[in-house]
N, C-alpha and C positions, 0 to 999 in steps of 0.2 A: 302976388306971391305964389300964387297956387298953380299959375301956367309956368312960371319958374323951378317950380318942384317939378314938375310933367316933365318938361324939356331936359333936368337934371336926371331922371330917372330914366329917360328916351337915352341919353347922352352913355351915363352907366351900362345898359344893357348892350348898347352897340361897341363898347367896349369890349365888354365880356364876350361878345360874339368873334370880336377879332381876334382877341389872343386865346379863346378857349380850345384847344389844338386836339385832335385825333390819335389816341395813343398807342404808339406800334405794339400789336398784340404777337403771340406766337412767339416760338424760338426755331432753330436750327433744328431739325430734328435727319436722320439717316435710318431710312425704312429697311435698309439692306445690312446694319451689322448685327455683329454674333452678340456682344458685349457692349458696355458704355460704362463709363469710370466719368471723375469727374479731375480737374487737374491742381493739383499741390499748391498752387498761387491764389491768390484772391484778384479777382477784376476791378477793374473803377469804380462798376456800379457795385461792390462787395459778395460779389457771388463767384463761383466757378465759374469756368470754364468746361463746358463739357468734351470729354476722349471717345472716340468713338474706334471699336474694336471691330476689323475684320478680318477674318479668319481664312488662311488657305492663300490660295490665289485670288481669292474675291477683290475686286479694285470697291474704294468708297464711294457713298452718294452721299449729297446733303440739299434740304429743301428750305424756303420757309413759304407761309401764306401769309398773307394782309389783307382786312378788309377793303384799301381803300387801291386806286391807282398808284404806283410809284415807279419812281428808278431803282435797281438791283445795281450796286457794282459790287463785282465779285474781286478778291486779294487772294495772292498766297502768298507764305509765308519764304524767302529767300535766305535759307540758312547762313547763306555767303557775306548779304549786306544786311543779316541779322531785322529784317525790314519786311513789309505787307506792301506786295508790289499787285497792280492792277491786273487781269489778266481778259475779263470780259464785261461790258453792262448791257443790260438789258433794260427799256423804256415801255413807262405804259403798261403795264399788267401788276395781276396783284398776287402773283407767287411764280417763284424761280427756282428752278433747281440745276442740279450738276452731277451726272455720272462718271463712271469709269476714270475716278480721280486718282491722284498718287499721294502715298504717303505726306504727311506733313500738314500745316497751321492753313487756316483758310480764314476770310475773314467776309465778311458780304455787311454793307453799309444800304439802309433806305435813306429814299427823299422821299417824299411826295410831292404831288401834281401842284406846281405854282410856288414851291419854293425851292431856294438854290444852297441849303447845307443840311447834310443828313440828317434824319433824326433820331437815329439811333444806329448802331452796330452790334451784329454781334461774329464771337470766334469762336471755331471750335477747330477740334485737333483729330486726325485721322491717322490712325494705327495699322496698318495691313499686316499682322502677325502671320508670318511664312508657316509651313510645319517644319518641324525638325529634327534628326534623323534619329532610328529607333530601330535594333534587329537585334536577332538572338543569334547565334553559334550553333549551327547545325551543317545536315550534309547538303545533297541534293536532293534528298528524298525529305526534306523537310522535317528528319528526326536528329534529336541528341546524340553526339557523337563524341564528345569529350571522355575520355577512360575515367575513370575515378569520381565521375558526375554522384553514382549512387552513395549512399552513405546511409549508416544503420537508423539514423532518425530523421533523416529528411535526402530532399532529392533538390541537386544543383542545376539550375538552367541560367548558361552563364551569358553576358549581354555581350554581344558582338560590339555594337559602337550604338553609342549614346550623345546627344550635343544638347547644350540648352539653349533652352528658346530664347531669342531673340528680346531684347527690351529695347524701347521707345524714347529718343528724346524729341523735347519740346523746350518752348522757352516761355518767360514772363513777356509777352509784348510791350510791360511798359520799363521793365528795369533791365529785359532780356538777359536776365538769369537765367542759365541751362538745367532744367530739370529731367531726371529720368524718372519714368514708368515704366517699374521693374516689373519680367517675367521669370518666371520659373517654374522648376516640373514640380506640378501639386501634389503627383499621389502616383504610386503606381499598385496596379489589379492584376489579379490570377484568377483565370476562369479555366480549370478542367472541363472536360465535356461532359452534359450531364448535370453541371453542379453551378450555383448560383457565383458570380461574381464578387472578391473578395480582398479586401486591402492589403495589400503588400510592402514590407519596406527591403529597400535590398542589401545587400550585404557585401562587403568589400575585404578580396582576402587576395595577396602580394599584387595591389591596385588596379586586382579585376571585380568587376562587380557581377555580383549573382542575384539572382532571385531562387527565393526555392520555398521546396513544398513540403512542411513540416509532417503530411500526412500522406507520403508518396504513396500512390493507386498499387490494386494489384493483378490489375489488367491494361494492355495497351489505350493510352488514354492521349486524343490532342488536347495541347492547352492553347488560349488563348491569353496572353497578356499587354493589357496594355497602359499606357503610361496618359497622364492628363495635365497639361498646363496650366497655368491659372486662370488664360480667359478661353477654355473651352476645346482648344485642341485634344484630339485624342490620336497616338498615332499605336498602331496595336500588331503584333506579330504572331502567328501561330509555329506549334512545334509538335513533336508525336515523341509523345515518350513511348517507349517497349520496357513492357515487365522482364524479366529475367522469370516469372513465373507462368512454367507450363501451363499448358491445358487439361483439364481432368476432368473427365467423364467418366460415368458408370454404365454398366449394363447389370441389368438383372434378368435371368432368362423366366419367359412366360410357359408356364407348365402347367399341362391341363389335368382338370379335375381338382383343380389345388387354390388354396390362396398364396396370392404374393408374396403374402408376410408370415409363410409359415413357416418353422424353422424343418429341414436346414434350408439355408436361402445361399446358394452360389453366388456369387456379385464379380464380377470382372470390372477393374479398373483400369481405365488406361490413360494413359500419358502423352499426351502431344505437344513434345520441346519444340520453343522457335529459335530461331537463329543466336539470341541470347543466352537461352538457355545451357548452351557449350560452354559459357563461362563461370559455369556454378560451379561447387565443388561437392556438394553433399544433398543426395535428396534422401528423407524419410518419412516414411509412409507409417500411419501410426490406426489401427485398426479399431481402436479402443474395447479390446479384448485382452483375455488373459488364456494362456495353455493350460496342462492337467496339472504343473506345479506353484500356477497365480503368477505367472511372470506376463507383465502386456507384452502382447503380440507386437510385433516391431521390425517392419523389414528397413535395411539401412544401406544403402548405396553409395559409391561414390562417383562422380562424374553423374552420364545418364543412368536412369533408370531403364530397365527391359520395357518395349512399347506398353504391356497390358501388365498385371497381376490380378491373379484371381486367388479369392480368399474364400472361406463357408464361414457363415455365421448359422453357429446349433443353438446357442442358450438361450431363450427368449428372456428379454427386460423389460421393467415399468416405463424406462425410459427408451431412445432412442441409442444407437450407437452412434456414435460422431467420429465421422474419417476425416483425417486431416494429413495433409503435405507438407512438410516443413521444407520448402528449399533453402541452402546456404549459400550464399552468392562465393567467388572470388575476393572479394573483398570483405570477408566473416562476416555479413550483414546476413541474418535470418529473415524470412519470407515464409507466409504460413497462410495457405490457401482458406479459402471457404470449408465450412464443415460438408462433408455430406452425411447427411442422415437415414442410417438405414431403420426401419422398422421390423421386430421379433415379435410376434404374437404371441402369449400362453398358451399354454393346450387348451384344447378344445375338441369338444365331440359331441354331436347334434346328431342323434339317430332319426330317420322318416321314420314311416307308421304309415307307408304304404310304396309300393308300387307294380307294374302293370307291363311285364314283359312280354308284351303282345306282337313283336315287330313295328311298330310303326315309330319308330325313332325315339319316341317320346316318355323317359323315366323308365328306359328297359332295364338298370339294373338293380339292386339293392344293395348301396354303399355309402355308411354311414358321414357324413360332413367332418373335417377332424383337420385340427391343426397343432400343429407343431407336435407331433407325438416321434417319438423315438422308435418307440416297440407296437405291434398290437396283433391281437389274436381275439379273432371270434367264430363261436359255433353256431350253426341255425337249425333250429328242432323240429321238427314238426310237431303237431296236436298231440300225436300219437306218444311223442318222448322217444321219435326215432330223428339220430341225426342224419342231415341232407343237406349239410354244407361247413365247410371247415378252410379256415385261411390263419397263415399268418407271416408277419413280414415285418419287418423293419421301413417300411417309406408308403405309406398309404398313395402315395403318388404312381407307383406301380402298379397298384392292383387296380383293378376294372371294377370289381364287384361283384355280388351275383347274379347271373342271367335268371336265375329262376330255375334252371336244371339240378337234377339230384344228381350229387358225383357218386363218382364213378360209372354211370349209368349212361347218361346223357340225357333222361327223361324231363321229360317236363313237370316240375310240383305242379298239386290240383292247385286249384286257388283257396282260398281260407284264410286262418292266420296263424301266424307262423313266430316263435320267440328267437330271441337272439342273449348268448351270453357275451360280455366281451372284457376281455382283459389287456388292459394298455398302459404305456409311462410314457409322461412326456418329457421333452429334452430339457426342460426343467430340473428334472429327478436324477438326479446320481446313476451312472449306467450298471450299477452294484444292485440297484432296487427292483425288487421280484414284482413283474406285472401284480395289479388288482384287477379284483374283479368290481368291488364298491358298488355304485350305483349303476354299472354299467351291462342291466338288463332287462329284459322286456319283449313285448310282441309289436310286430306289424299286420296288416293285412296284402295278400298276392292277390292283385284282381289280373284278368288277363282277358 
């Protein structure tokens, strides 16, 4: 009994050696598409089907490995006789592939080494998604050209021609039911120059479609836009839009002895219309000021403006003055440039407490530091309580100061020290208001 059992158990295992079979591992796989989807039918063995998406002109590939030796035969799919006809095999190795394939079902079956019916298959399905067509409405110069494109709250960039993408059939291999694997446009973006990328939906008006910009720029700006499909195409078109909103610049003139911000401050503006600008109808220039009777200042044009205007700002404020352009398109659409900010200083007067008219360039006069003042007059005494110097004037910007010479003489004062009275109003003050004199006296010393 017991070499019976042996022999039984010898007899069992050599069994299990025969029919224990090597199981095809891996799948299909396609190292070169964009995308992969899976397909609407169920398999024999209850799974998908894998879709393999490639994008452009790219042609497909597909691979698989096996541990063991086998046969490859490769199938495609014959839309005509609905059928997986043979097209290559490959013997002896243990992984096959296929480039530069075309559209449509593939199917590749293994054997292995020493037996004569596959042992497994598998199918998948290759997509080559074309791009498809995408452009805007402009000239040759690559800018908007449409009349009526501007509008008071958004701006029209209208699509030239637009097609949809392309979608995919395939079939059930075992009931060859026709499925499709639809495409379509996913999304479309606007990217102005400068500014992050941003979803867009477009809009349809007497069955032209538009894209536009709720926040149209107010400087010449390119856009880029572009449109996305669902597996990954982007086809994208640029454009230049032109503002209708001139150029504006300022100048301030630099005048010595002085601060910039002293009042009065001269300011020249100027204006440089481009080719759009001819189609506006109203420019105004707004100074944010007021005259001697409180009306703001307000010059009003129509058509162009004169290339420059030049204005004076006298009143010094806490705040800034803010210049602004308001142009009016053709189309009653308002356009209102950037502020420009001018700065008024309050008065100001900072007396030295010494200087040293000796010729050598350096601190030769005696003139007190002063901003924004309207009026000012002051006397210079000597020790004695004899006066040896006297000015007065309306624009501290004028005067030099004093060299140090006693008028009318041409002498030189000794050195010592020397008092100064001075009475001033700044542009602040009402022009009705009688200089003071207030805190505004005291000595220096003349070294020389």
């Amino acid at each position: 009994m017991k070499v019976k059992y042996i022999l039984f158990r010898w007899f069992c295992a050599g069994m299990l050696a025969c029919y224990s079979v090597v199981q095809v591992t891996g799948q299909l796989v396609a190292s070169n598409a964009d995308r992969d989807t899976v397909t609407s039918y169920i398999n024999e063995k209850g799974a998908r089907d894998p879709i393999f998406v490639f994008n452009r002109t790219k042609k497909g590939d597909l691979s698989l490995n096996q541990s063991e030796v086998c046969t490859f035969k490769w199938y495609r799919f014959n839309d005509s006789d609905q059928k997986f006809e043979l097209f290559d095999e490959i013997t002896n190795v243990t992984e096959t592939s296929k480039n530069n394939l075309e559209e449509g079902g593939y199917k590749l079956t293994v054997t292995y080494r020493g037996e004569t019916a596959p042992r497994d298959s598998f199918v998948a399905w290759l997509y080559l998604n074309p791009e498809f067509d995408f452009s805007l409405y402009k000239n040759a110069n690559d800018e908007v050209v449409e009349i009526g494109y501007r509008f008071c709250t958004y701006t029209n960039f209208r699509i030239n021609s637009i097609s949809e993408p392309s979608s995919f059939r395939y079939y059930n291999p075992v009931s060859l039911e026709q499925c499709i694997l639809t495409n379509e446009i996913a999304k479309y973006t606007m990217q102005p120059e400068g500014n992050e990328e941003i979803v867009i939906r477009p809009d349809k008006q007497d069955n032209i479609l538009y894209l536009r910009d709720y926040n149209p720029p107010r400087k010449d700006t390119q856009y880029t836009f572009r449109v996305y499909d669902k597996f990954g195409i982007v086809m994208s078109d640029r454009i230049m839009y032109r503002t209708i909103l001139p150029d504006v610049t300022i100048e301030k003139p630099r005048l010595p002895y002085s601060d910039p911000e002293s009042a009065p401050i001269p300011v020249k503006f100027t204006c440089t219309p481009n080719e759009l600008s001819f189609q506006n109808s109203e420019y105004v220039w707004r100074f944010d000021s007021r005259n001697k009777n409180g009306d703001s200042i307000v010059f009003n044009y129509d058509r162009l403006p004169p290339d420059s205007i030049e204005y004076t700002y006298f009143t010094p404020k806490t705040e800034d003055y803010q210049v602004t352009l308001r142009v009016t398109s053709m189309w009653g659409c308002s356009y209102t440039t950037d502020m420009v900010r001018i700065t008024v200083k309050p008065p100001l007067l900072d007396v030295p407490n010494v200087f040293t008219p000796n010729n050598d360039g350096l601190n030769e006069y005696f003139k007190p530091y002063a901003v924004s003042l309207r009026r000012f007059e002051i006397w210079i005494i000597s020790r004695t309580g004899k006066q040896v110097y006297y000015y007065k004037g309306n624009d501290l910007r004028e005067w030099e100061g004093w060299d140090g010479r006693i008028e009318n003489t041409g002498k030189e004062a000794a050195e010592g020290v020397y008092f100064y009275i001075i009475k001033a109003i700044g542009w602040d003050d009402p022009p009705t208001k009688k200089p003071q004199t207030g805190p505004y006296s005291g000595s220096f010393h003349l070294y020389r």
